[in-house]
C-alpha positions as CSV (number, residue, x, y, z in Angstrom):
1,X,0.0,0.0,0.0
2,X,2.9,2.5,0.7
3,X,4.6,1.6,-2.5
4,X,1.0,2.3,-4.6
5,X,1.2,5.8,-2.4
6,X,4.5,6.6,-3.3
7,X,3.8,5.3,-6.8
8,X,1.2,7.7,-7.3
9,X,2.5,10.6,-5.5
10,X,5.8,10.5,-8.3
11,X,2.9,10.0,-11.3
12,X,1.7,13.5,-9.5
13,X,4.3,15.3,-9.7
14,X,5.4,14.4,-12.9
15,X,2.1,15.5,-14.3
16,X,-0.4,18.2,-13.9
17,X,-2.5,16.3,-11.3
18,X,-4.3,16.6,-8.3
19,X,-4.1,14.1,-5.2
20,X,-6.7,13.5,-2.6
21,X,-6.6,11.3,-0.1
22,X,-10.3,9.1,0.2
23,X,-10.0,5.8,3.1
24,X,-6.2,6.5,2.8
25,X,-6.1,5.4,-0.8
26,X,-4.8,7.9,-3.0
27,X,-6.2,9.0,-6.4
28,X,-4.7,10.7,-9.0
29,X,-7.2,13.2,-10.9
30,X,-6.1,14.5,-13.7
31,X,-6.2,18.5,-15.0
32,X,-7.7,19.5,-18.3
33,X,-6.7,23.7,-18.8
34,X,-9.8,25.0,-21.1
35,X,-8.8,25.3,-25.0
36,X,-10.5,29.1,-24.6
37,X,-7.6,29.5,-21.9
38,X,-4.8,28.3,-24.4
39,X,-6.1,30.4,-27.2
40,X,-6.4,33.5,-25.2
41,X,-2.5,34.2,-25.0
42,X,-2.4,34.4,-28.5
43,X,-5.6,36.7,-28.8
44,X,-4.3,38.9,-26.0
45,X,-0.9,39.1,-27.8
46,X,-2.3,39.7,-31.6
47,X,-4.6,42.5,-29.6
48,X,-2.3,44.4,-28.4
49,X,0.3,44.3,-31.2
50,X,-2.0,45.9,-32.8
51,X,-3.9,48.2,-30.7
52,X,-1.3,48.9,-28.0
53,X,-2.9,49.7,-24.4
54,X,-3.9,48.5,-21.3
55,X,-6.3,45.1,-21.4
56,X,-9.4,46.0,-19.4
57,X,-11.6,42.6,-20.2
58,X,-12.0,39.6,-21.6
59,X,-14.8,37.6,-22.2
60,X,-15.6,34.3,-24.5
61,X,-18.2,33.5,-27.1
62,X,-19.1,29.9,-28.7
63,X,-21.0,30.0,-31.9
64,X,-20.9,26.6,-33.6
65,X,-17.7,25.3,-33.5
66,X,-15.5,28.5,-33.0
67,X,-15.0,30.5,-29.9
68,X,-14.7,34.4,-30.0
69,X,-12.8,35.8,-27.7
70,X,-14.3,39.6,-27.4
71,X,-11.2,41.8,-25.7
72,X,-11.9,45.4,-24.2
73,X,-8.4,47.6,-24.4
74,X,-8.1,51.0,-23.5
75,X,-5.9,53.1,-25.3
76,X,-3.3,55.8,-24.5
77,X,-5.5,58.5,-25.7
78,X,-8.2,57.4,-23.3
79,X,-10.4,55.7,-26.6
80,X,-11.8,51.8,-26.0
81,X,-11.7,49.1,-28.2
82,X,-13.7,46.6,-28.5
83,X,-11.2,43.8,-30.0
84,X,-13.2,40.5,-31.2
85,X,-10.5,37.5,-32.1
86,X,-11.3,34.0,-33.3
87,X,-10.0,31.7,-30.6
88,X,-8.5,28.8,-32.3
89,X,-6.6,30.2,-35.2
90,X,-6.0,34.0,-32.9
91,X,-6.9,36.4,-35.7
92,X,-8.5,39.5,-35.0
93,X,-11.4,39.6,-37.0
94,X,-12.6,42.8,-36.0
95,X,-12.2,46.2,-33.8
96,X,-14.8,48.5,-32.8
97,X,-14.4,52.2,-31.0
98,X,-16.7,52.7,-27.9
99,X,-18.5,56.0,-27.9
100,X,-18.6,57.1,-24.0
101,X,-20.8,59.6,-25.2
């Protein structure tokens, strides 16, 4: 039983996991980071390339089988962007100006 314990505690470490301890029998559950979460680097890094600011939100879309990923920057000047990018290939496909007014 130790050497399962220590067994699984290596397989742990090794690997994103997480290990709880259930009647003193460990299990290893495994972690799965969101695709949206993978393909927002890119979109936050094609974003401000090319509208350089500060990144105020983010927020993600599924339509079908693509997910938008709609970024809010605000510029130097003070102006906001609206910056939609499509997730898995992280193009900008669009930018729109807010009007405060």
């Amino acid at each position: 039983m130790i050497a399962l314990r220590k067994l699984l505690l290596k397989i742990a470490a090794a690997a994103p996991a997480v290990v709880a301890m259930v009647s003193g029998v460990a299990l290893a559950v495994s972690y799965h980071v969101p695709e949206s979460n993978l393909w927002l680097a890119a979109c936050r890094k094609a974003a401000l390339q090319r509208y350089p600011g500060e990144l105020e939100r983010v927020s993600t879309r599924v339509s079908g089988a693509t997910t938008y990923i709609k970024l809010t920057i605000e510029q130097a000047d003070g102006r906001e962007l609206i910056v939609v990018c499509d997730g898995p290939k992280g193009k900008i496909l669009r930018a729109i100006a807010v009007d405060d007014e």
